[in-house]
C-alpha positions in Angstrom: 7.9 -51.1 9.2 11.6 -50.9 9.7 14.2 -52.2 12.3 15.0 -50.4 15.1 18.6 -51.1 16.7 18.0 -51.4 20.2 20.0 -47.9 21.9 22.4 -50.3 23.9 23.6 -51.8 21.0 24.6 -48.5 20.1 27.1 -48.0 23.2 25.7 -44.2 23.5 24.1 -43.3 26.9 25.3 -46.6 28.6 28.7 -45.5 29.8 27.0 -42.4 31.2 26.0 -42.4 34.7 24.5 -39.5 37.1 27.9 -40.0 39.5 31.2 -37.5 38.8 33.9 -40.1 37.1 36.7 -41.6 38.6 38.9 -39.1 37.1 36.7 -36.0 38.4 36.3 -37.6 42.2 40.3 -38.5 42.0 41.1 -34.7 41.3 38.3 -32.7 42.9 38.1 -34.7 45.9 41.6 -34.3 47.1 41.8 -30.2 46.1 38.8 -29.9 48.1 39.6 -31.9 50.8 42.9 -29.8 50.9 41.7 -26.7 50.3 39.3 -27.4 53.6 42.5 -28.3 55.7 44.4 -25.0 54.8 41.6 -22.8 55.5 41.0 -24.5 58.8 44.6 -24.1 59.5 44.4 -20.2 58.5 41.3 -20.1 60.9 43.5 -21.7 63.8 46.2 -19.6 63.4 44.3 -16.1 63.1 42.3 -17.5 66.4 44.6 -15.4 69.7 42.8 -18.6 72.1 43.6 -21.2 70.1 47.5 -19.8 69.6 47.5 -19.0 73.4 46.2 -22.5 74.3 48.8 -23.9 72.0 51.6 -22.3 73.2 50.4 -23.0 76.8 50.4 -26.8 75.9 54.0 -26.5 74.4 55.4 -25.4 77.7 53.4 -27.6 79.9 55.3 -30.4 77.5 58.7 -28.6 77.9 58.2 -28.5 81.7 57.2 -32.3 82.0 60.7 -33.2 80.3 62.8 -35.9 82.0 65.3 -38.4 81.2 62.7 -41.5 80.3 60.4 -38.7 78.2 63.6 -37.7 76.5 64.8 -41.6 75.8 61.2 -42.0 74.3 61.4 -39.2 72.2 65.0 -40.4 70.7 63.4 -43.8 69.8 60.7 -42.8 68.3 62.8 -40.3 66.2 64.6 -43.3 65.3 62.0 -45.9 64.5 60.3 -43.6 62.2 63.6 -42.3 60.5 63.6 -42.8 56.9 66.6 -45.5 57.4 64.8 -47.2 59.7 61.6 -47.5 57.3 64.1 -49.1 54.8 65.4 -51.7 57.0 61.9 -52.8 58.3 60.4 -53.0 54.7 64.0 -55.0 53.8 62.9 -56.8 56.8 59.4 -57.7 55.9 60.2 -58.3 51.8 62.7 -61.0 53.2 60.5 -62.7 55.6 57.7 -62.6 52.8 59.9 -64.4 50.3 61.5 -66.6 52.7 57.9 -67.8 53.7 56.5 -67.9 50.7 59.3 -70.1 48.8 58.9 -72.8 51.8 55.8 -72.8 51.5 56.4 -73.3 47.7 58.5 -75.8 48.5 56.2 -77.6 51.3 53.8 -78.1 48.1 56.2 -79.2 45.4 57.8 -82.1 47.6 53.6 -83.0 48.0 53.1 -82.9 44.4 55.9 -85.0 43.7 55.6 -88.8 45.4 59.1 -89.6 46.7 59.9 -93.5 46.9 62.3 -93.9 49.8 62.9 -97.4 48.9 63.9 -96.8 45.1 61.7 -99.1 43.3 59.8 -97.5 40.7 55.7 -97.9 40.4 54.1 -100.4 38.9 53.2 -99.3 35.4 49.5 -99.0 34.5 48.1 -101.3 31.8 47.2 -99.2 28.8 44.5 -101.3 27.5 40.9 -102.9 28.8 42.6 -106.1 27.3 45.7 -105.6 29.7 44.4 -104.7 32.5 41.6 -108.4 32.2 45.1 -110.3 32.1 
């Protein structure tokens, strides 16, 4: 009779599974899900209701317009400018490291006994002997 390596040991049909990989669902999923949200948007624009409702919605918006609406919109034009983005994820980075160095430096000063009064520790004997005497 002779030895039979066990088909694991082998590495063959192990690595294969019944799922796409990651590299398939990372490519196809994406295409398709953006293949699905162009032909939706064809299908929206080739619809006359859909356009007409649209357009009615854009003037109802035009026709609410007043000074506050208009203040809103400016804001929000600025907050999500991309200068703004920069400055709040400057903002954020600093407060991170800020936090996370005091924090560092909460648990080094625990680590490390001060003695406020200067004398040093008593020195451990080194031996059983030592420490009997």
């Amino acid at each position: 009779m002779t030895a039979t390596t066990p088909r694991r040991a082998l590495g063959g049909d192990e690595n294969r599974s019944a799922t796409p990989s990651a590299t398939a669902r990372g490519i196809v999923l994406p295409l398709i899900v953006v293949l699905l949200v162009v032909l939706a948007g064809l299908a929206i624009v080739a619809t006359p209701a859909i356009t007409a409702w649209d357009l009615g919605v854009i003037q109802a918006v035009e026709g609410a317009r007043t000074p506050f609406l208009d203040a809103v919109a400016m804001a929000d034009d600025l907050l999500f400018s991309p200068a703004a983005a920069l400055a709040i994820v400057g903002l954020i980075s600093a407060a991170t490291w800020i936090a996370r160095r005091a924090a560092a430096d909460r648990t080094a000063a625990r680590a490390v006994p001060a003695h406020r009064s200067g004398a040093r520790p008593r020195a451990r004997p080194r031996t059983a002997e030592a420490a009997l005497s």
